[in-house]
mmJSON file of the N, C-alpha and C atoms, coordinates in Angstrom:
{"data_MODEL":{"atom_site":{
"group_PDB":["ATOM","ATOM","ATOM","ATOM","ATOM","ATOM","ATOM","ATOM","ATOM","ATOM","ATOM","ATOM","ATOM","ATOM","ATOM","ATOM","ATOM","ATOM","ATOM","ATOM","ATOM","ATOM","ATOM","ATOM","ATOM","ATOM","ATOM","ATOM","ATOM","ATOM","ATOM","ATOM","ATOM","ATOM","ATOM","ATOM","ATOM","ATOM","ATOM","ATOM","ATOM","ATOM","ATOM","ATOM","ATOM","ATOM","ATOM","ATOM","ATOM","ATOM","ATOM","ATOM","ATOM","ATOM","ATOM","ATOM","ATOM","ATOM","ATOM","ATOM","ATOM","ATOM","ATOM","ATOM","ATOM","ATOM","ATOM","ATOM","ATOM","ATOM","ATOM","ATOM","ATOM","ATOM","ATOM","ATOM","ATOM","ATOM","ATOM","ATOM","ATOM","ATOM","ATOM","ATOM","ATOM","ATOM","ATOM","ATOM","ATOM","ATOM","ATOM","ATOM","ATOM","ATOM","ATOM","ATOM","ATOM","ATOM","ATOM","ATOM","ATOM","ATOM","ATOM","ATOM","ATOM","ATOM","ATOM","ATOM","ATOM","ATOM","ATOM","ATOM","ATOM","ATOM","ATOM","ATOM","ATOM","ATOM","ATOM","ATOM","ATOM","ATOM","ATOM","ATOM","ATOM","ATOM","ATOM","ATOM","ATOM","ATOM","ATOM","ATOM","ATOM","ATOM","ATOM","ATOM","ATOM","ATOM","ATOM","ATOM","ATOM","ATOM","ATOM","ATOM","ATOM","ATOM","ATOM","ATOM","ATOM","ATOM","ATOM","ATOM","ATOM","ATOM","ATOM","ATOM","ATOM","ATOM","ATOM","ATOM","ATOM","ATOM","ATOM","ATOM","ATOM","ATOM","ATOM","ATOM","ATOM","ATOM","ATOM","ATOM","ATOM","ATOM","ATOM","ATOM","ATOM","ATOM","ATOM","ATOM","ATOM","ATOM","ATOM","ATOM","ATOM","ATOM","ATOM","ATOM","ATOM","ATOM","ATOM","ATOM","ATOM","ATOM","ATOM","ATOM","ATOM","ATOM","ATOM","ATOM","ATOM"],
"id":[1,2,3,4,5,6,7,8,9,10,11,12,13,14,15,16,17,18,19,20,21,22,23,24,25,26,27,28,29,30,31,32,33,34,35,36,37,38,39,40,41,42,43,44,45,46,47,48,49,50,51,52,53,54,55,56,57,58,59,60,61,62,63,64,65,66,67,68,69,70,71,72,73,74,75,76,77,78,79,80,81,82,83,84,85,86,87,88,89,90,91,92,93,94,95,96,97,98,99,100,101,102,103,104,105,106,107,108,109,110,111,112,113,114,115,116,117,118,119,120,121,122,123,124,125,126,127,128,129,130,131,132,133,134,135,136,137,138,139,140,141,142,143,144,145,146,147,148,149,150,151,152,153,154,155,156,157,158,159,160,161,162,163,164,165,166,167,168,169,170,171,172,173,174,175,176,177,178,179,180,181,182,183,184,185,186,187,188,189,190,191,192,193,194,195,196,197,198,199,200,201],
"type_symbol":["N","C","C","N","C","C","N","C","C","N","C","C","N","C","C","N","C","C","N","C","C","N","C","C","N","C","C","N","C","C","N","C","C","N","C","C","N","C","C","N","C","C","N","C","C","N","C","C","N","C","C","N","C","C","N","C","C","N","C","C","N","C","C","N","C","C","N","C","C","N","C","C","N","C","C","N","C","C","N","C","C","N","C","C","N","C","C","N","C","C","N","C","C","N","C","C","N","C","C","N","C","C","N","C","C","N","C","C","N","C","C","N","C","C","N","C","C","N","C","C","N","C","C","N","C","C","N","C","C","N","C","C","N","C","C","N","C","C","N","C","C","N","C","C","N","C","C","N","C","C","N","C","C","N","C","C","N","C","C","N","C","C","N","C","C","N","C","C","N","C","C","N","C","C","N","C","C","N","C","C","N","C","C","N","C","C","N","C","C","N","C","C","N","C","C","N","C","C","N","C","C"],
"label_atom_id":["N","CA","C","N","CA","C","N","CA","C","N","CA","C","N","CA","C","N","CA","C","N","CA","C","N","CA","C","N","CA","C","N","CA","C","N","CA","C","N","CA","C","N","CA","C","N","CA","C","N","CA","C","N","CA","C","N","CA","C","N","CA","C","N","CA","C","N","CA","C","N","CA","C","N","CA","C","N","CA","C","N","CA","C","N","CA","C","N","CA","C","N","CA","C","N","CA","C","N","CA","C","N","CA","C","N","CA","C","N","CA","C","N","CA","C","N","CA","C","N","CA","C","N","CA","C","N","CA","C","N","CA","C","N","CA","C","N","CA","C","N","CA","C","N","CA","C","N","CA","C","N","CA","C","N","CA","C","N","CA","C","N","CA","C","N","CA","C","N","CA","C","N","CA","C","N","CA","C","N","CA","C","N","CA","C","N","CA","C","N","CA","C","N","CA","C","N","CA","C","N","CA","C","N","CA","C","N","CA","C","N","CA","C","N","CA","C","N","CA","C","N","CA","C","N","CA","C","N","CA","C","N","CA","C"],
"label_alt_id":[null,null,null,null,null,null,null,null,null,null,null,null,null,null,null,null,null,null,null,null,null,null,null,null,null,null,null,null,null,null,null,null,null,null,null,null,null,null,null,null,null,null,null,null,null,null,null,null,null,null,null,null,null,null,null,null,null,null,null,null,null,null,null,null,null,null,null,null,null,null,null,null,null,null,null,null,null,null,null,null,null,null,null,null,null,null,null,null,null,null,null,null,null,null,null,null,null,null,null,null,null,null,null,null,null,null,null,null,null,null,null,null,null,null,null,null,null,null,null,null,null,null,null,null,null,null,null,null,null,null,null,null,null,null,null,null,null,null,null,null,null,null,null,null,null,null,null,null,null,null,null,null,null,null,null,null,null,null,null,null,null,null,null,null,null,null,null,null,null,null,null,null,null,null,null,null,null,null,null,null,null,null,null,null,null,null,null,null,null,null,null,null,null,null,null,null,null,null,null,null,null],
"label_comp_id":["UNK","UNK","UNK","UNK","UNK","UNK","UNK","UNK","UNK","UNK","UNK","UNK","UNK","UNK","UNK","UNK","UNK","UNK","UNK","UNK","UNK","UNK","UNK","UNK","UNK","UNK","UNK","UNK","UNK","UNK","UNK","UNK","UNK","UNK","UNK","UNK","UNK","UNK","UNK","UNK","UNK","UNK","UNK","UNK","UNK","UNK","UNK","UNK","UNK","UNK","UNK","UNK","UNK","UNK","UNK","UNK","UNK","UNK","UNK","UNK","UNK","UNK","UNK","UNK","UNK","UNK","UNK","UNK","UNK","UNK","UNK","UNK","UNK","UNK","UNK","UNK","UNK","UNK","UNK","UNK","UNK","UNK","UNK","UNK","UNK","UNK","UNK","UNK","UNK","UNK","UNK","UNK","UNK","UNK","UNK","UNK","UNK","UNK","UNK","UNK","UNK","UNK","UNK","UNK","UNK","UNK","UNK","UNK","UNK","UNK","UNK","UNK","UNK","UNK","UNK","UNK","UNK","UNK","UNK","UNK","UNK","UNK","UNK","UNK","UNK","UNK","UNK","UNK","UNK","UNK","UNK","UNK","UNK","UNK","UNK","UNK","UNK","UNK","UNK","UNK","UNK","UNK","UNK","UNK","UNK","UNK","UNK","UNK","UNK","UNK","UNK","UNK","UNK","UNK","UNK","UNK","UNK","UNK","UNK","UNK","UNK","UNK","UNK","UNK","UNK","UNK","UNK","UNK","UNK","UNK","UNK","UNK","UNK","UNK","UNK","UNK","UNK","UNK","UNK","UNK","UNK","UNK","UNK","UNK","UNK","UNK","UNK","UNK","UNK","UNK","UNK","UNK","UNK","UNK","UNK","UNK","UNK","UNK","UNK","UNK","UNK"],
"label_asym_id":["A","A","A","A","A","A","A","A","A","A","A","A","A","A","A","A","A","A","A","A","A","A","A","A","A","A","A","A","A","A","A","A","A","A","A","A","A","A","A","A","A","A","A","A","A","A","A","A","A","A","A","A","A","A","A","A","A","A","A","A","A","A","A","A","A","A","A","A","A","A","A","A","A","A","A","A","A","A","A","A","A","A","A","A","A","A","A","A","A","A","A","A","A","A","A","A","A","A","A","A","A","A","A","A","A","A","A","A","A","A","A","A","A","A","A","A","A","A","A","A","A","A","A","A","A","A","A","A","A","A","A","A","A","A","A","A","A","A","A","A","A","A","A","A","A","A","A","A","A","A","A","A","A","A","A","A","A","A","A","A","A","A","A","A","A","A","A","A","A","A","A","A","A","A","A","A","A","A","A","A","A","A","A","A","A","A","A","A","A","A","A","A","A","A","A","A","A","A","A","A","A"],
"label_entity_id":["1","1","1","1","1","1","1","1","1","1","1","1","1","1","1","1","1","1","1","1","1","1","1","1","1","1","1","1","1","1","1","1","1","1","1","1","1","1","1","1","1","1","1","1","1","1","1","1","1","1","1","1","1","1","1","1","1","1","1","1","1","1","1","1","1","1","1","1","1","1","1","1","1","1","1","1","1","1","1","1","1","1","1","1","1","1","1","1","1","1","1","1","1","1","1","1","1","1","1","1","1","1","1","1","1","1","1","1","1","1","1","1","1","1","1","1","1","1","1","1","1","1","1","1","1","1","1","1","1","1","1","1","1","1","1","1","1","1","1","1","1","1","1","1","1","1","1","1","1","1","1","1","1","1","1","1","1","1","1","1","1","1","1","1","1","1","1","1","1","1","1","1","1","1","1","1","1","1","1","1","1","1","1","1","1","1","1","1","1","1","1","1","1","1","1","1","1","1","1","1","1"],
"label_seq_id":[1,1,1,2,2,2,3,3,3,4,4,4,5,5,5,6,6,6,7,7,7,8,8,8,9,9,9,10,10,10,11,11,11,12,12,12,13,13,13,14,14,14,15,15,15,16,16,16,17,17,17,18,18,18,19,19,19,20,20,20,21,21,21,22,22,22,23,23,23,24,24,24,25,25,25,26,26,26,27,27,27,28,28,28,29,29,29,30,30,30,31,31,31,32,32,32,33,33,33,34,34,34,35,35,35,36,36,36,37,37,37,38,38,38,39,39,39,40,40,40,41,41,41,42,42,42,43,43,43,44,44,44,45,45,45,46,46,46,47,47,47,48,48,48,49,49,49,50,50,50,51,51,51,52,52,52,53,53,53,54,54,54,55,55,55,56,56,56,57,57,57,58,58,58,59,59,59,60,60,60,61,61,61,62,62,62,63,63,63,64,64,64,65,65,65,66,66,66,67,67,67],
"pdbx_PDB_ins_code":[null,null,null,null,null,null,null,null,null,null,null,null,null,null,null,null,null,null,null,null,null,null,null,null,null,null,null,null,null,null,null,null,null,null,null,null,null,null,null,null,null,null,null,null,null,null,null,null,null,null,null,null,null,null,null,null,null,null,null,null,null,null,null,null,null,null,null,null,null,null,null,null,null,null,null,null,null,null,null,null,null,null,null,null,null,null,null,null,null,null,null,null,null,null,null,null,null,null,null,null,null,null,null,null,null,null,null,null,null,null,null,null,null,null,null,null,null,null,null,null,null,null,null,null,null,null,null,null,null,null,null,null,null,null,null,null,null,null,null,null,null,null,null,null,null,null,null,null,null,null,null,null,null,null,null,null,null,null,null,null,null,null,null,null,null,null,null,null,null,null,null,null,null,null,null,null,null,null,null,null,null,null,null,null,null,null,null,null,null,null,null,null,null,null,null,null,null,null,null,null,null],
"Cartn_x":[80.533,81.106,81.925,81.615,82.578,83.603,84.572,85.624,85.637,84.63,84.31,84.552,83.355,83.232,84.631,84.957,86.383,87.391,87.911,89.014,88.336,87.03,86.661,86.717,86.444,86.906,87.908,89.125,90.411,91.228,90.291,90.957,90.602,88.958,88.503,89.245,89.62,90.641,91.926,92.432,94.089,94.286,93.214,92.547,92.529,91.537,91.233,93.039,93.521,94.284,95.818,95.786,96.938,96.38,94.942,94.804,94.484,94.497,94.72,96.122,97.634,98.612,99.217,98.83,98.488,98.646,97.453,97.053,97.637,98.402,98.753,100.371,101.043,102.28,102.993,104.244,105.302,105.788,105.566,106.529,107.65,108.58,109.475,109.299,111.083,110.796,111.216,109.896,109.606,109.989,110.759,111.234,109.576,109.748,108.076,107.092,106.48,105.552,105.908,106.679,107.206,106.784,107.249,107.564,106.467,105.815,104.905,106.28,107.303,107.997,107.687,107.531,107.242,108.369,109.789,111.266,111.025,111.283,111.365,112.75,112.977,114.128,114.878,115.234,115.913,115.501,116.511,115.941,114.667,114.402,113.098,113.369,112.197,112.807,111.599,111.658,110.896,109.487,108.57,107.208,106.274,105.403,104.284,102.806,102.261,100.879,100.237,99.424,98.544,97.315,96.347,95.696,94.625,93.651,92.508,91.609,91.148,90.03,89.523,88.302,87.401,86.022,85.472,84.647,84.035,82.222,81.782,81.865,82.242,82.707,83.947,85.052,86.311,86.796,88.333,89.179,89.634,89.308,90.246,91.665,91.808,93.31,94.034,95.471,96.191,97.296,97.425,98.474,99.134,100.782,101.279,102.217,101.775,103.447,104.277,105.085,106.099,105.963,106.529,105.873,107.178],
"Cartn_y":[64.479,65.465,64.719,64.914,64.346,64.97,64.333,64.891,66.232,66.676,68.071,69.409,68.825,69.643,70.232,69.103,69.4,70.097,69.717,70.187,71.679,72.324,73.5,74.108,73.455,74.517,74.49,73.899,74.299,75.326,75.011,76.619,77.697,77.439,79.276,79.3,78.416,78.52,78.6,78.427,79.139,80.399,80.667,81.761,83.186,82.672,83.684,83.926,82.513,82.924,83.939,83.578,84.491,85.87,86.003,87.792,88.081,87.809,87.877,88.219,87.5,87.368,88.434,88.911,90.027,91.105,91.222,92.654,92.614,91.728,92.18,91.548,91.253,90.849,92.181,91.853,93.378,93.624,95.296,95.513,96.234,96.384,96.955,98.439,98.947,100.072,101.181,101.827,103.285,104.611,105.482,106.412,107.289,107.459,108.044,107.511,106.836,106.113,106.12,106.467,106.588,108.431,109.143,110.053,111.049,110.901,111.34,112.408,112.725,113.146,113.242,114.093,113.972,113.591,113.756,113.682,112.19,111.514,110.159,109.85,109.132,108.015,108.565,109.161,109.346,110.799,111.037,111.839,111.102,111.867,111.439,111.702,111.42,111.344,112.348,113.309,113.799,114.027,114.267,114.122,114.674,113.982,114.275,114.29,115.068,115.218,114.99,113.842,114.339,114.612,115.313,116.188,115.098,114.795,114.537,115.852,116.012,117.024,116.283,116.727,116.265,116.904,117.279,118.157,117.827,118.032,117.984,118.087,118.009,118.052,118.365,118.695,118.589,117.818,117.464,116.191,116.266,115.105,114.774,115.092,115.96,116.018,115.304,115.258,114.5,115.544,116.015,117.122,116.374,116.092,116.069,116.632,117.305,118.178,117.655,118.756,118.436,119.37,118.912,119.578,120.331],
"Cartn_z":[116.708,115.819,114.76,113.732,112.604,112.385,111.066,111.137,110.65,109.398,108.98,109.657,110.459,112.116,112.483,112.683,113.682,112.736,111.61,110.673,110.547,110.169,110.069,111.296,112.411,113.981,114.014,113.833,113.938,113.171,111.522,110.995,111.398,112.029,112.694,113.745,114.647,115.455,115.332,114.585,114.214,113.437,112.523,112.345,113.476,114.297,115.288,116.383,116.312,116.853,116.509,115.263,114.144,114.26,114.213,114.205,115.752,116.892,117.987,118.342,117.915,117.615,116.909,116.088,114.757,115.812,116.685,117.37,118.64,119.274,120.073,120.515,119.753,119.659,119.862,120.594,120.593,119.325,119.093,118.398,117.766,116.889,117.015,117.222,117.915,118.114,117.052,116.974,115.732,116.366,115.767,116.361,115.557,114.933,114.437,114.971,115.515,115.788,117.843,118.469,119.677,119.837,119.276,119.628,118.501,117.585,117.034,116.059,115.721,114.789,113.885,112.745,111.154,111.019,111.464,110.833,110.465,108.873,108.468,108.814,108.367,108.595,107.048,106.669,105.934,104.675,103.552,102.653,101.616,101.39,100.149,98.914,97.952,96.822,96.631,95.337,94.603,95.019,95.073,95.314,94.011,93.905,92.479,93.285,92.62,92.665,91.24,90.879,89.228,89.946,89.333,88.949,87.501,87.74,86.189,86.514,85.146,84.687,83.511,83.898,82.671,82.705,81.738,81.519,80.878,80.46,79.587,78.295,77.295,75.881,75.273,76.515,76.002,76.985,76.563,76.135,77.294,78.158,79.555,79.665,80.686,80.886,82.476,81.951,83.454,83.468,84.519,84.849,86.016,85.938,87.04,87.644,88.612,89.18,90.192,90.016,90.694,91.917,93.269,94.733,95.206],
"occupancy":[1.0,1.0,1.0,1.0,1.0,1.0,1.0,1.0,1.0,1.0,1.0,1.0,1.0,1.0,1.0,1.0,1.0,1.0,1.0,1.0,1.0,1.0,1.0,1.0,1.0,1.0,1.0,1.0,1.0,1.0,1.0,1.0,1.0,1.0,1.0,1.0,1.0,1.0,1.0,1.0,1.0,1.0,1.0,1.0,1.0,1.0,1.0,1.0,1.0,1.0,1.0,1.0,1.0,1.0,1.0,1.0,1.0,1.0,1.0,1.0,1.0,1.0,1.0,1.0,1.0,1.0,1.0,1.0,1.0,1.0,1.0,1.0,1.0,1.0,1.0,1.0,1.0,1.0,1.0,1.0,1.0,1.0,1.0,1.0,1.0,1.0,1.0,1.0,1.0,1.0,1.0,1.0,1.0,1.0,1.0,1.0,1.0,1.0,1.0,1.0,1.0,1.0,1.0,1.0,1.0,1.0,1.0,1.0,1.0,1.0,1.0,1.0,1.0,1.0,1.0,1.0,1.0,1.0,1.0,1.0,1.0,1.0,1.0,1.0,1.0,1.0,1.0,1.0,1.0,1.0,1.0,1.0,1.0,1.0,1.0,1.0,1.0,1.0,1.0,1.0,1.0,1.0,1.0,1.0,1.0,1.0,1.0,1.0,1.0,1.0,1.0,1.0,1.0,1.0,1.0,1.0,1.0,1.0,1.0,1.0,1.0,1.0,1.0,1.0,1.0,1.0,1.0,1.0,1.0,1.0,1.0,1.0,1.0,1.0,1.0,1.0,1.0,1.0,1.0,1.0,1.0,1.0,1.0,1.0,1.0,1.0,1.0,1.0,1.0,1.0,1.0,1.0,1.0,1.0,1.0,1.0,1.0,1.0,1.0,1.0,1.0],
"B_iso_or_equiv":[0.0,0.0,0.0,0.0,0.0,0.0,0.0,0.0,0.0,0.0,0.0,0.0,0.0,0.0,0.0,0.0,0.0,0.0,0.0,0.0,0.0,0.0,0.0,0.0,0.0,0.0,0.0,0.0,0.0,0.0,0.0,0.0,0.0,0.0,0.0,0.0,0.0,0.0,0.0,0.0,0.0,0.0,0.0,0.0,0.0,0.0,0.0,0.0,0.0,0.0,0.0,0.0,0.0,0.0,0.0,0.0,0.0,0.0,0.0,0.0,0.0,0.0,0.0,0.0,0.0,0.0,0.0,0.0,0.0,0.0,0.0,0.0,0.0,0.0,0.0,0.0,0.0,0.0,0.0,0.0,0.0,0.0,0.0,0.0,0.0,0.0,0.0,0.0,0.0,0.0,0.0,0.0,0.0,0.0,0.0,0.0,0.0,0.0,0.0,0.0,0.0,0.0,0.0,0.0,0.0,0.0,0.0,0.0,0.0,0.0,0.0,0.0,0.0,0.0,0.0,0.0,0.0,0.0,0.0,0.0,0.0,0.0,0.0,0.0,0.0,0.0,0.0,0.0,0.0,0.0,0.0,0.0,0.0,0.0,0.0,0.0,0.0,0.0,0.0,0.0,0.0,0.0,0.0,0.0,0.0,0.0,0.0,0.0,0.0,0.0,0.0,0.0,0.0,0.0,0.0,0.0,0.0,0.0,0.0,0.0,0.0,0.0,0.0,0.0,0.0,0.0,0.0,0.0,0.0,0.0,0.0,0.0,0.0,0.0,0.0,0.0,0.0,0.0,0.0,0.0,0.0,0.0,0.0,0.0,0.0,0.0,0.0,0.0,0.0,0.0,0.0,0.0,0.0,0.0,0.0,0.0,0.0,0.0,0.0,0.0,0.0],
"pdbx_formal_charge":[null,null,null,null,null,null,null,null,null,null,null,null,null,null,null,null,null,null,null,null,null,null,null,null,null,null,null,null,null,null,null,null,null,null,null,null,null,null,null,null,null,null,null,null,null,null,null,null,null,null,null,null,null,null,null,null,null,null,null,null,null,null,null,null,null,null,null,null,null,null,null,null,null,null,null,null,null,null,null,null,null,null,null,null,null,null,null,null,null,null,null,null,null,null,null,null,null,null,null,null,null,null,null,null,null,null,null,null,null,null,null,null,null,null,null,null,null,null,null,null,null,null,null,null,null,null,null,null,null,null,null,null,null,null,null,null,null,null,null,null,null,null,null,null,null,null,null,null,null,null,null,null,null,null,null,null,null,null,null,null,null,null,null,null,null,null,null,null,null,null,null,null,null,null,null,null,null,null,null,null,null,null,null,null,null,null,null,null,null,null,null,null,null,null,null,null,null,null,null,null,null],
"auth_seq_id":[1,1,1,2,2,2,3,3,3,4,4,4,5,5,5,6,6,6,7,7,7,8,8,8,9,9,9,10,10,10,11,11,11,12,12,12,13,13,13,14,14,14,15,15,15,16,16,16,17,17,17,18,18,18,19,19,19,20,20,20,21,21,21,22,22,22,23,23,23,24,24,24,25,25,25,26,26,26,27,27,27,28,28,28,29,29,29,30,30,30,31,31,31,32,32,32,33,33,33,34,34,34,35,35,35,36,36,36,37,37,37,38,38,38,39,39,39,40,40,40,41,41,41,42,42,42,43,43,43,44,44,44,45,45,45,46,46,46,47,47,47,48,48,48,49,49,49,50,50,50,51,51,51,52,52,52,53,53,53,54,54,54,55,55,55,56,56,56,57,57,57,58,58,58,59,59,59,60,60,60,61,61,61,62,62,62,63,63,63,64,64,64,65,65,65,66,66,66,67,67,67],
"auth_comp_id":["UNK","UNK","UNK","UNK","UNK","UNK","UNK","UNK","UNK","UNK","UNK","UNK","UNK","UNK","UNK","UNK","UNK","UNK","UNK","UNK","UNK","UNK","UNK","UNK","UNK","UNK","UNK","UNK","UNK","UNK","UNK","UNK","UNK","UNK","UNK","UNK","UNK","UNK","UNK","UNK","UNK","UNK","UNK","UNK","UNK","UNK","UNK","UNK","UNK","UNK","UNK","UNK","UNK","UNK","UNK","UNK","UNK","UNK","UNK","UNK","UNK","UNK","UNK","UNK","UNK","UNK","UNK","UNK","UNK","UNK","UNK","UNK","UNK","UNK","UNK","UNK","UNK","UNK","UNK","UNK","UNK","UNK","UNK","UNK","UNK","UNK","UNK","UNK","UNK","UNK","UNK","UNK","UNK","UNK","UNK","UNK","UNK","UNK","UNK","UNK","UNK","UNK","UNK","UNK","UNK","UNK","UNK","UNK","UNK","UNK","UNK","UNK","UNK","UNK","UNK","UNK","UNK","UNK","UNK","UNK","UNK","UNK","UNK","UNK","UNK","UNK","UNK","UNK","UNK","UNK","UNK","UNK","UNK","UNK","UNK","UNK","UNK","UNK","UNK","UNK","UNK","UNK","UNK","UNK","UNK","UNK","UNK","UNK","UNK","UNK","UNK","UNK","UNK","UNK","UNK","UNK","UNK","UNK","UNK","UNK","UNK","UNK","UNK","UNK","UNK","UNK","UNK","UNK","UNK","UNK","UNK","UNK","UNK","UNK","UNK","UNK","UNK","UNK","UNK","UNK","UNK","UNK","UNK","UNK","UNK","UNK","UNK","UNK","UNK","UNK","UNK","UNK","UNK","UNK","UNK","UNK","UNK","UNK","UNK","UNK","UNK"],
"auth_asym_id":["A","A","A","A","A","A","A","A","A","A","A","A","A","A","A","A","A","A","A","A","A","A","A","A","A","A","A","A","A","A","A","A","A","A","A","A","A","A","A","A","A","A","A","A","A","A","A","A","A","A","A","A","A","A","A","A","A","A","A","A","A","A","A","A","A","A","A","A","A","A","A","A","A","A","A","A","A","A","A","A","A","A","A","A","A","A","A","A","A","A","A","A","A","A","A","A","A","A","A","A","A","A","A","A","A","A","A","A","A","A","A","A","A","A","A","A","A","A","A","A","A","A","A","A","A","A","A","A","A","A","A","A","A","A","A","A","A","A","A","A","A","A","A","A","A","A","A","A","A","A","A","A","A","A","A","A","A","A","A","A","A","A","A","A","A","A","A","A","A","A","A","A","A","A","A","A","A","A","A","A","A","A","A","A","A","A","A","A","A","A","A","A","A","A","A","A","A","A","A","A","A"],
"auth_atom_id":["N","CA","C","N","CA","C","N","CA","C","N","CA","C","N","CA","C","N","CA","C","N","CA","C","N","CA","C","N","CA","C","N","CA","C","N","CA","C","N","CA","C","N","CA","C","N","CA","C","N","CA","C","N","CA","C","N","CA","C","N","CA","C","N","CA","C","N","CA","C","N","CA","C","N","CA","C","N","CA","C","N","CA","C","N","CA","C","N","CA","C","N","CA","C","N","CA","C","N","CA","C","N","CA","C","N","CA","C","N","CA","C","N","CA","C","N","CA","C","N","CA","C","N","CA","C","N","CA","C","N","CA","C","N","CA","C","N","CA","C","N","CA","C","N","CA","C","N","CA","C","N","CA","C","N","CA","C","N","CA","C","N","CA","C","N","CA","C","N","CA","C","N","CA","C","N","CA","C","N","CA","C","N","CA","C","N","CA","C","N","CA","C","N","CA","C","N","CA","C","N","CA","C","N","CA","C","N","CA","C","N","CA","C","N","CA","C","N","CA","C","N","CA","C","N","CA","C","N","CA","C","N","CA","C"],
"pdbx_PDB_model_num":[1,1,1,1,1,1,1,1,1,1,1,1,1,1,1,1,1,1,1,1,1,1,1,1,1,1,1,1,1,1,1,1,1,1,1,1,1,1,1,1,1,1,1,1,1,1,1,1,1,1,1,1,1,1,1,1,1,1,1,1,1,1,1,1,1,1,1,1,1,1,1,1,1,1,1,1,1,1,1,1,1,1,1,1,1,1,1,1,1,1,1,1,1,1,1,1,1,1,1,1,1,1,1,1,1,1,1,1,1,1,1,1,1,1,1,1,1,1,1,1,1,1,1,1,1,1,1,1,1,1,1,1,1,1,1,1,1,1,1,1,1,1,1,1,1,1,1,1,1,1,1,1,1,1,1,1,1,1,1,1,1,1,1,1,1,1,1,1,1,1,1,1,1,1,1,1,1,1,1,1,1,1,1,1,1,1,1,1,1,1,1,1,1,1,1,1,1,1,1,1,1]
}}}
């Protein structure tokens, strides 16, 4: 095995091992994610929805509201 060989199996191997690591490492604790709550972690800000239309021969529009 040359050195090629080897330097390229070690990145698929530290590789494989970081997303192995990735998926199954502990982790912190989520009060949403524990208990299935919609309640977030705090107030929110504002919320928007836009809206495109566009139609055959008239002029694209962008509508965005407010929720």
């Amino acid at each position: 095995m040359d050195w090629q060989k080897l330097v390229s199996l070690m990145i698929v191997g530290a590789a494989a091992t970081m997303l192995l690591w990735n998926r199954f490492r502990p982790r912190k604790f989520s009060f949403e994610r524990a208990t299935h709550c919609g309640c977030g972690g705090g107030p929110r800000g504002p919320q928007y929805s836009v809206v495109f239309r566009a139609r055959k021969g008239e002029r694209p529009q962008v509508l965005v509201k407010m929720n």
